[in-house]
N, CA and C of each residue as an Amber inpcrd file, in Angstrom:
protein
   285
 -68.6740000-139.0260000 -39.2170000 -69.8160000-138.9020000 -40.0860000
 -69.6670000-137.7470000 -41.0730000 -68.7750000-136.7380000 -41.3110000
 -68.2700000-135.5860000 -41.6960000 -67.3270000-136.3010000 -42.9590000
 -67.0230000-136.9150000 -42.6510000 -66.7570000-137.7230000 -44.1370000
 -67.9710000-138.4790000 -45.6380000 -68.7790000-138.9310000 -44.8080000
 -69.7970000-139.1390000 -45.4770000 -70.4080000-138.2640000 -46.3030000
 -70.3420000-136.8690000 -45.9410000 -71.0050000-136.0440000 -46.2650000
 -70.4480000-135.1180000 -47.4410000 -68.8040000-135.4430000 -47.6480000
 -68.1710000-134.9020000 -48.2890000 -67.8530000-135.7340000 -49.4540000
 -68.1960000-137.1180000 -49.4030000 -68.0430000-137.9940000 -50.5350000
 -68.9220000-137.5610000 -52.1300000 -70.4430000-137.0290000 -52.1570000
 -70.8480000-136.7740000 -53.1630000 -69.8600000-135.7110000 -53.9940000
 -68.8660000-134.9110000 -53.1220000 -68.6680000-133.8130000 -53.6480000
 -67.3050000-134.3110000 -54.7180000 -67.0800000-135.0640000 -54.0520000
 -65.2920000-135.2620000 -54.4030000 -65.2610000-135.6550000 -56.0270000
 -65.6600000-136.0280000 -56.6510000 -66.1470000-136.3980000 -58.0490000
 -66.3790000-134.7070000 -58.9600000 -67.3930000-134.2800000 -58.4540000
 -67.5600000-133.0610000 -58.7260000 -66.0930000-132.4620000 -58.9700000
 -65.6800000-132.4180000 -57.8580000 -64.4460000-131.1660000 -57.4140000
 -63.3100000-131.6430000 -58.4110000 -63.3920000-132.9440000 -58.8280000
 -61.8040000-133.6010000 -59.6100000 -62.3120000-133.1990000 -60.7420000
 -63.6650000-132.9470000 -61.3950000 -64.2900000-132.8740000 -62.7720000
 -63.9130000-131.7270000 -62.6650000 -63.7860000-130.6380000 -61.7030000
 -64.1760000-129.2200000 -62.0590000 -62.5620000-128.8830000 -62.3000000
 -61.5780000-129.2350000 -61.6410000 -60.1410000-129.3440000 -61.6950000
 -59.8710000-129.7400000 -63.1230000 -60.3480000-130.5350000 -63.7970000
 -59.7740000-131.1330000 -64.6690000 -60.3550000-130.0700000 -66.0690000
 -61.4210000-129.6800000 -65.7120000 -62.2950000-128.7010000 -67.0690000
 -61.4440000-127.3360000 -66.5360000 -60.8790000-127.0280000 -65.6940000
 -60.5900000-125.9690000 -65.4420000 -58.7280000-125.8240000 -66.0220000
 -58.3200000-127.2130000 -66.3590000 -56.7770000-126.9760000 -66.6390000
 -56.9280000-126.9590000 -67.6140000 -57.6890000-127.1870000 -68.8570000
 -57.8330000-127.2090000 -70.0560000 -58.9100000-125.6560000 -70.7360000
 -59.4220000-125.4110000 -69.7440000 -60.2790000-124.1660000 -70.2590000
 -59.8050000-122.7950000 -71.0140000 -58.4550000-122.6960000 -70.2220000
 -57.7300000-121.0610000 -70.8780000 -56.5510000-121.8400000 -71.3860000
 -55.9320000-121.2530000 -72.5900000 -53.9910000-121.2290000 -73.1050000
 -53.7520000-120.1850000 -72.3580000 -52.1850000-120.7750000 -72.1030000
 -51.0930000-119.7960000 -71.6880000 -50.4490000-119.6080000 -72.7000000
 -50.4640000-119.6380000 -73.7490000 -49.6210000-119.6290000 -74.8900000
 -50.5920000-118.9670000 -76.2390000 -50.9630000-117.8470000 -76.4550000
 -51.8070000-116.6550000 -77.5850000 -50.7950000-116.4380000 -78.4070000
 -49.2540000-115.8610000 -77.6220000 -48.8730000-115.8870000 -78.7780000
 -47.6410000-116.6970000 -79.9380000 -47.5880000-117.5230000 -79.0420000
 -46.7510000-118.4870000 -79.6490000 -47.6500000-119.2610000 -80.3860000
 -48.5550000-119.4680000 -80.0310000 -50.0370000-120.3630000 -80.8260000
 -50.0190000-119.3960000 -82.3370000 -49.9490000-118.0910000 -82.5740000
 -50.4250000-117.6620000 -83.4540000 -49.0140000-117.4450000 -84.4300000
 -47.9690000-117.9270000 -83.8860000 -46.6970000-118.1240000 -85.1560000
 -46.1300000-119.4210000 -84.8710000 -47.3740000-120.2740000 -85.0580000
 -46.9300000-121.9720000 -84.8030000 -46.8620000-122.1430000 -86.3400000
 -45.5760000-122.6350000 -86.8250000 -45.1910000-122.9420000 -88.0060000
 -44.3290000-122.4530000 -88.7660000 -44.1610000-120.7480000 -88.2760000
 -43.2620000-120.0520000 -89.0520000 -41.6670000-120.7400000 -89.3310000
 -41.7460000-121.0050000 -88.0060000 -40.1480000-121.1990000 -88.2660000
 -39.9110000-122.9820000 -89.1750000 -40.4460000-123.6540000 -88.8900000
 -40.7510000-124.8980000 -90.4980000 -40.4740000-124.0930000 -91.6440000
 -41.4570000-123.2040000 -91.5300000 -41.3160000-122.7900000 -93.2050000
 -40.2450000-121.7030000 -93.6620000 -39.7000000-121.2820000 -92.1330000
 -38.4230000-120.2270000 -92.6800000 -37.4830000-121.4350000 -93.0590000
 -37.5810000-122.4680000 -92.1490000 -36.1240000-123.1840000 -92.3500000
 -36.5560000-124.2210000 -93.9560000 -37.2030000-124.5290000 -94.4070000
 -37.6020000-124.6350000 -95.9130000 -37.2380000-123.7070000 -96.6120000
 -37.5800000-122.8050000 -96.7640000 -37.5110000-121.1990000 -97.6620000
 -35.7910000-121.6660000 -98.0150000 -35.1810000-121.4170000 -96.9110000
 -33.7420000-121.0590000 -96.3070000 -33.1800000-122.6410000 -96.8870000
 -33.5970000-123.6780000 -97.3730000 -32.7790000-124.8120000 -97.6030000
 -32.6940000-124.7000000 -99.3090000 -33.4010000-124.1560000 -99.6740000
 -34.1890000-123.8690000-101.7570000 -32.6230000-122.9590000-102.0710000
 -32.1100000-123.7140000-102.6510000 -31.0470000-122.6310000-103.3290000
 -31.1530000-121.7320000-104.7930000 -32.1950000-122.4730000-105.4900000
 -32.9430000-121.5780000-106.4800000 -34.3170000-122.1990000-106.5230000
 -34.9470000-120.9230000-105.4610000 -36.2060000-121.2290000-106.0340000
 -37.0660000-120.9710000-107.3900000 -36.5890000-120.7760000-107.9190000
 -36.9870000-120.3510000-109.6960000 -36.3920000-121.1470000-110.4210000
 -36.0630000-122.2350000-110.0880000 -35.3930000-123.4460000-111.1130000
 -36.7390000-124.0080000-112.1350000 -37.6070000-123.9070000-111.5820000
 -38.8250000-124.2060000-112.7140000 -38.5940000-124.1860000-113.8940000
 -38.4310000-122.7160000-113.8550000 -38.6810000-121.4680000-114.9920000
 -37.1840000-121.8850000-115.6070000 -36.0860000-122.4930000-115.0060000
 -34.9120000-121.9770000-116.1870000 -35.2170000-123.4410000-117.6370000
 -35.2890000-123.0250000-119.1590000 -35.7350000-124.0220000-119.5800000
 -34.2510000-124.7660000-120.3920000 -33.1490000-124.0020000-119.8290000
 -32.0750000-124.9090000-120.3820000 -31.3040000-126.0600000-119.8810000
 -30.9210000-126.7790000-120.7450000 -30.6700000-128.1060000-120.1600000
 -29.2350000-128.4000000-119.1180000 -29.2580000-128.9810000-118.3380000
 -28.5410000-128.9990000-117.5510000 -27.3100000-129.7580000-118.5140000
 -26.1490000-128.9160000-117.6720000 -24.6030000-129.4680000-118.4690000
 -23.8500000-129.9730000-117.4520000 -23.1810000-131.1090000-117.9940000
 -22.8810000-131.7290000-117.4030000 -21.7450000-133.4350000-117.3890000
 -23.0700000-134.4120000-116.8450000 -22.4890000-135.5880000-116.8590000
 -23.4160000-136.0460000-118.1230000 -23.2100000-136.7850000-119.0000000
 -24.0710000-137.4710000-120.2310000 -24.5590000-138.6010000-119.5870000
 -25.3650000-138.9150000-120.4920000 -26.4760000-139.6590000-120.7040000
 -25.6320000-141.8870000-120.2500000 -24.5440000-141.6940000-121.0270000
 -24.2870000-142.8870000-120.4450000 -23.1800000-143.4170000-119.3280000
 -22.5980000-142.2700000-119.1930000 -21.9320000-142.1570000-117.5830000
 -23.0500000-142.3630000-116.5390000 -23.5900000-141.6660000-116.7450000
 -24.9850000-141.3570000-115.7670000 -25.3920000-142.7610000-115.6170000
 -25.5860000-143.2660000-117.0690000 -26.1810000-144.5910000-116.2450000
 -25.5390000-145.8690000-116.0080000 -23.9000000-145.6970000-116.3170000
 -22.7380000-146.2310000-115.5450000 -22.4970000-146.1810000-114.3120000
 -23.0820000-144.7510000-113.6480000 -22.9310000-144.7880000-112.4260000
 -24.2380000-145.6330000-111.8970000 -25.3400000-144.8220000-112.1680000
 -26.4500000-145.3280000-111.6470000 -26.5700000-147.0750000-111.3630000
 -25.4390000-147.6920000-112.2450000 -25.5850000-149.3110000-112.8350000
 -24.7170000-149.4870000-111.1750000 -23.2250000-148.8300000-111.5350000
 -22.2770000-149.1750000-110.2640000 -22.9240000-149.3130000-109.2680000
 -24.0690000-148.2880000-108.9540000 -24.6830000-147.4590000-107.5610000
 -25.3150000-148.5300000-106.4790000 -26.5160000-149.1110000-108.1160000
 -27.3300000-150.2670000-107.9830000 -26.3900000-151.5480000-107.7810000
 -25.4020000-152.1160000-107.8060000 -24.3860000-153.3420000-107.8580000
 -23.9780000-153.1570000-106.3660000 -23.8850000-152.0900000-105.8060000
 -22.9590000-152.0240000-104.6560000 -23.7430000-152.5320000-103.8540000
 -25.3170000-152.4580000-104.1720000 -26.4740000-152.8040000-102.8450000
 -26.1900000-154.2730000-103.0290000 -26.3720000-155.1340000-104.6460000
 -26.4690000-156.1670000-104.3760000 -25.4420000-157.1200000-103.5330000
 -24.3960000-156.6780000-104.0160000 -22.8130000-157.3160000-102.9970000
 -21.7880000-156.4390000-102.5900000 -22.7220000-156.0040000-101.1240000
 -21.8980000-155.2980000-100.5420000 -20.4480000-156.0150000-100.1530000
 -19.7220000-154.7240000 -99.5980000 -18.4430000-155.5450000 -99.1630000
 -18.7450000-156.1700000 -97.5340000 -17.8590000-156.7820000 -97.4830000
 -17.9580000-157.0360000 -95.8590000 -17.1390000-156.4790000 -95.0910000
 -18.2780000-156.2330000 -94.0440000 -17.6200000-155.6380000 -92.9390000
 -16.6260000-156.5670000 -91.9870000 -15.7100000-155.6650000 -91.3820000
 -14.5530000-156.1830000 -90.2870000 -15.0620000-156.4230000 -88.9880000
 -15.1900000-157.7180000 -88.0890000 -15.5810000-157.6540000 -87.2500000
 -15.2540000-156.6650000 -86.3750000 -16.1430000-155.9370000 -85.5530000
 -15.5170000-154.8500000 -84.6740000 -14.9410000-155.3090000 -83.2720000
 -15.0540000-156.4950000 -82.8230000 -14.1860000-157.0280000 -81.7600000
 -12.9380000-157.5260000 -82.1730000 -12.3340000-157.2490000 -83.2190000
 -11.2190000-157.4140000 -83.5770000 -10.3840000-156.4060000 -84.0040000
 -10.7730000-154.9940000 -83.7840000 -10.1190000-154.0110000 -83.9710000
  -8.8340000-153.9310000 -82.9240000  -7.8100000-154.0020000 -83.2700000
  -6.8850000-153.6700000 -82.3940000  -5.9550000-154.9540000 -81.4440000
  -6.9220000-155.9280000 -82.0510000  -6.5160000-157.4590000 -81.0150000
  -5.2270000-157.9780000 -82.0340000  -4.7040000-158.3750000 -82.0950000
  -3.2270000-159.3770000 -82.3710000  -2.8220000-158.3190000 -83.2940000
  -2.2230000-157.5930000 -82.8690000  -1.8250000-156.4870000 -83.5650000
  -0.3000000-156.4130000 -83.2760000   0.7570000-155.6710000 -84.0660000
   1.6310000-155.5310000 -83.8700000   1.8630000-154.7320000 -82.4800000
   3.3440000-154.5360000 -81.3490000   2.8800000-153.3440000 -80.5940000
   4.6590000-152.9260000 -80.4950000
């Protein structure tokens, strides 16, 4: 009968467990430099960050190479080459 008596509680006791693992962080101060390191490793990828500001024109490749390549670039998607089956690497091969 000592069971009976302990049933209202058990509900209680799992609620109070459960508000109680979420109530405090273990973590103050890692919480308070959450992000730094994202934005160091950004900073750190910018090889000129002041490229804005430079107002001269880039030298270089011209105007219709550029879009010789760009033409090639676009052609290669439409017909690619084909690939070699890969279960045939190495099979009737010389030895």
């Amino acid at each position: 009968m000592k069971t009976a008596h302990c049933l209202p509680c058990a509900p209680l006791l799992s609620l109070l467990s459960l508000l109680a693992g979420c109530a405090a962080t273990t973590t103050p101060v890692l919480d308070s430099h959450f992000g730094e390191s994202v934005a160091l490793l950004k900073a750190q990828q910018i090889m000129y960050p002041d490229a804005y500001r430079n107002a001269n024109p880039v030298s270089g490749i011209d105007g219709k190479a550029g879009a010789s390549a760009y033409q090639r670039y676009q052609k290669s998607f439409a017909a690619p080459e084909p690939q070699p089956n890969v279960f045939t690497i190495g099979v009737g091969g010389r030895q």
